[in-house]
Structure formats: C-alpha cells, structure tokens
N, C-alpha and C positions, 0 to 999 in steps of 0.2 A: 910917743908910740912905744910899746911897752916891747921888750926884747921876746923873742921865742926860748921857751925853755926845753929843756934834752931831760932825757933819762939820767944825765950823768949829773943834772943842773939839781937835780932833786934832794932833798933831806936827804940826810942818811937813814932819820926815823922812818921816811916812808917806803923807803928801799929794803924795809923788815918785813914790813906789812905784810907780804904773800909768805914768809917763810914756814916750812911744815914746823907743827909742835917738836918737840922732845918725843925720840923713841918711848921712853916710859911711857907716855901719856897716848900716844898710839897706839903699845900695847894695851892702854887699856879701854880706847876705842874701839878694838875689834874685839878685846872680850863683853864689853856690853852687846853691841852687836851680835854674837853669836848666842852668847845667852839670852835674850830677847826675841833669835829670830827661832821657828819652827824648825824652817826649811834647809838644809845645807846654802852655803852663800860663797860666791866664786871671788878670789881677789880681787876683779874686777869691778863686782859687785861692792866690795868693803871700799876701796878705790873711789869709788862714785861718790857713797858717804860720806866722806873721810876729807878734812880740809886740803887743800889746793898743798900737793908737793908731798903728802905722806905716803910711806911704801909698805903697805898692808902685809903683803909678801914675806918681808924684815920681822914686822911686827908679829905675823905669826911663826915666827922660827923663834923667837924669844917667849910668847904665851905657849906656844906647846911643847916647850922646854921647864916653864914654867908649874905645867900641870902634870907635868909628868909625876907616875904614884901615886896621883892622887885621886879621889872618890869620882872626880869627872875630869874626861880625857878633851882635847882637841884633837880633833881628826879629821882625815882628807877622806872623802864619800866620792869618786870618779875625779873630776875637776874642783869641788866644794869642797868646803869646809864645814865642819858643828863642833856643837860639845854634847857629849854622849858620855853616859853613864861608865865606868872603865868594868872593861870584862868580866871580871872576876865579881864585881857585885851585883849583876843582873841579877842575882837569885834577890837581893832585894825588893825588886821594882816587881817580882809576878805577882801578888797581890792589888797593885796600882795596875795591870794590863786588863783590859776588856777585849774580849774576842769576839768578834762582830761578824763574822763569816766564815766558814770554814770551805777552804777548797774539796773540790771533786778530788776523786783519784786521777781521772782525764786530765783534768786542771793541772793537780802534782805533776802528773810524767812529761805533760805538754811542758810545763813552764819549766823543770826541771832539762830536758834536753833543747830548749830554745837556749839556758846559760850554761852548758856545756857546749856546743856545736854551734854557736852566732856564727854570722848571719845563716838562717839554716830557713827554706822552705816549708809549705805548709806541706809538698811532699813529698821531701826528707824526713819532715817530722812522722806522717803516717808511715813512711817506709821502716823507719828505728824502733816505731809503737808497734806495732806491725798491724794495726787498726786504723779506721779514719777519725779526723779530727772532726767534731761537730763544730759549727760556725759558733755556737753556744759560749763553747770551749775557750774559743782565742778572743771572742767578746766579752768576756768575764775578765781576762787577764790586762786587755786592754781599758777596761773601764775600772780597774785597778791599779791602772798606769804601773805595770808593775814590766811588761814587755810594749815596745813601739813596733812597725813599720822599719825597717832598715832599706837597703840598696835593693832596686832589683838586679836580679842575674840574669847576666849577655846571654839565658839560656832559650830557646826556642817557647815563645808564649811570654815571656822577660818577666816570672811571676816574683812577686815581692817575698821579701827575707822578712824576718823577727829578729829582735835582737831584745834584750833585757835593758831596762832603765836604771836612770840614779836612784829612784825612787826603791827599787828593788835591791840595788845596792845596800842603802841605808839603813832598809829595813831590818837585812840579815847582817849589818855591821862590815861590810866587805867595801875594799879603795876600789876594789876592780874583780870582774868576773875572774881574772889569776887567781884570785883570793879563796874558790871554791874549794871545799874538801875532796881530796882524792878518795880513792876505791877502801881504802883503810879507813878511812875515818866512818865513811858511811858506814861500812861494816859494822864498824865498830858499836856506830850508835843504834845497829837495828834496822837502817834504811835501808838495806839490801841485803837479797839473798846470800848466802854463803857460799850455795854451791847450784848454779844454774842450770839447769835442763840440758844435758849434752846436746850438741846442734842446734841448739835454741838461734830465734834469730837476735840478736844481740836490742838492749831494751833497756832503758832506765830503770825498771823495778827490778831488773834481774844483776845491775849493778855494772856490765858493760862499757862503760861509758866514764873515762877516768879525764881528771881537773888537768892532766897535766898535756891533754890530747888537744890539740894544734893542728888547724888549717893550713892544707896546702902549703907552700912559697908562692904558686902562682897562683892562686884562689883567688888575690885581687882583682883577678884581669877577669875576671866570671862577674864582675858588678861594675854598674857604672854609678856614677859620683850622682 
C-alpha cells in the first residue's frame, strides 16, 4: 500500500511551480496590457491576468517610473490605469482626433456644474443654471457615459444626484474630479466671463463656480448608500 504524500513530501522542483515571474517581466506584462487595452484597467483587473502571485500594483510603480519624460505617460484615470499620450504632445495627435458630436451649450453648463457640485440634483442644477434642464439634456450626457446616476438624497421626494464618470475623467486627462481647473484658468482660457453681471444669480458660464469648492462636512448624511 503505497504511503500518503504532504506538501512537504513533494520535489522541491514542484514547489516552484506556482511562483510569480521576475518583477521585470511583470513589468512588462502590464505594459502590454495597457498598451493593447482601450479602456483604463483597475490593478485588479491586471491581477486577474496576470500569472498566480504577481503584484500589478509593484509592477506599475516601476513602468510609470519607467515612462516618465517620455512621449507616452502611465497614468491613474479614477481607480484605473492607461497609457496616454504625455501632455505636452497632444498638439500632435489634433490631426488623428475626429469630432463626432459637439455638445449644446445646455449640455456644456449642465455637465460642467454636475463636476464641480457631485453629487448635485436635477434641482440644484436648474437652480445654479437659473433655467430648467430638458430631460434631452441629461439623456445626451448619459448616453455618453460621460455623467451616471449617483446616491439619492435623504431629501423629501429622495430625488437622484449626478455625478461624472471615469469615462469623463479620461477624456479630459483628469485622476479625479480635484483635478478640474479653478476660476483662473477658465479665465484664462476664455471659458468665462471676466466680470459678471452684478447680482447675477451665480452660473457656470458666468464663472461662479470654483474647482476648489467642497461639500458640506455633513453632506454625507443627505444620501444614502
């Protein structure tokens, strides 16, 4: 009768078998990976790929170390990851960009104070636009996955928030809605007025509305999970 064997009974060659590759060769698993893939991709998602014991996470602190200076960056989009073209050269790529739709002004202001003000109502929003939203409006935005659906608020009626997507992120090159341009830079580029209508009710085109403005402390408690 043949004896029972342990884990401890085993080769030692077979006891290698499940070990992760070599760092290098990790790193160069997640840069195929991101090069190959469209979509941003979450360490998790590199993770799953990725043979039995490798730490994605490691690997990309060494590739986006790697790339740094250079013509294409590694970058964090929300929780994801990509590789993206590095800032300074996008004036390359406007030749290769096709424009396929161009937003309303409605469109602009709406989508514009949903990533200043998240999670913000549909009437919050009409109260800042000092207009109402067409149902049009936030169906455009939504079938451009560019804002979702967020939490609704503990507020009488419990109406649903907006909030901006990764998708929306990625597009404009931002890790996180923090990332928006303050009241300076819009100026600067022409997105806003200069000098606003005295007593104006406060407005995204009129410029109002600064990246560095912060909900509440207790604002969480106005939403539930």
């Amino acid at each position: 009768m043949a004896e029972d064997t342990t884990p401890d009974d085993l080769p030692e060659e077979e006891g290698t078998l499940f070990e992760a590759p070599p760092m290098g060769e990790q790193e160069r698993m997640v840069e195929a990976i991101l090069f190959a893939t469209a979509e941003p991709v979450t360490v998790k998602e590199l993770n799953d790929r990725m043979p039995h014991g490798c730490d994605a996470a490691e690997a990309l602190v060494h590739l986006r170390k790697r790339y740094e200076g250079r013509g294409v960056q590694v970058v964090k989009v929300g929780d994801s990851w990509a590789m993206r073209t590095a800032p300074d050269l996008g004036f390359l790529m406007q030749k290769e960009t096709t424009e396929t739709r161009k937003l309303s002004r409605a469109a602009i202001e709406t989508l514009a104070i949903i990533a200043y003000h998240q999670p913000v109502t549909r009437a919050e929003i009409e109260e800042i636009r000092g207009v109402s939203v067409s149902r049009g409006t936030v169906d455009q935005l939504l079938e451009m996955e560019w804002i979702r659906f967020g939490r609704r608020k503990m507020t009488p009626g419990r109406p649903v928030t907006f909030v901006v997507t990764q998708d929306f992120l990625d597009h404009f090159g931002l890790e996180s809605a923090r990332d928006l341009p303050g009241l300076k830079e819009l100026r600067a580029a022409g997105l806003l007025d200069n000098r606003p209508p005295p007593g104006a009710l406060p407005q995204m085109g009129e410029g109002d509305v600064d990246a560095d403005e912060s909900p509440d402390e207790g604002q969480s408690e106005l939403f539930e999970d």
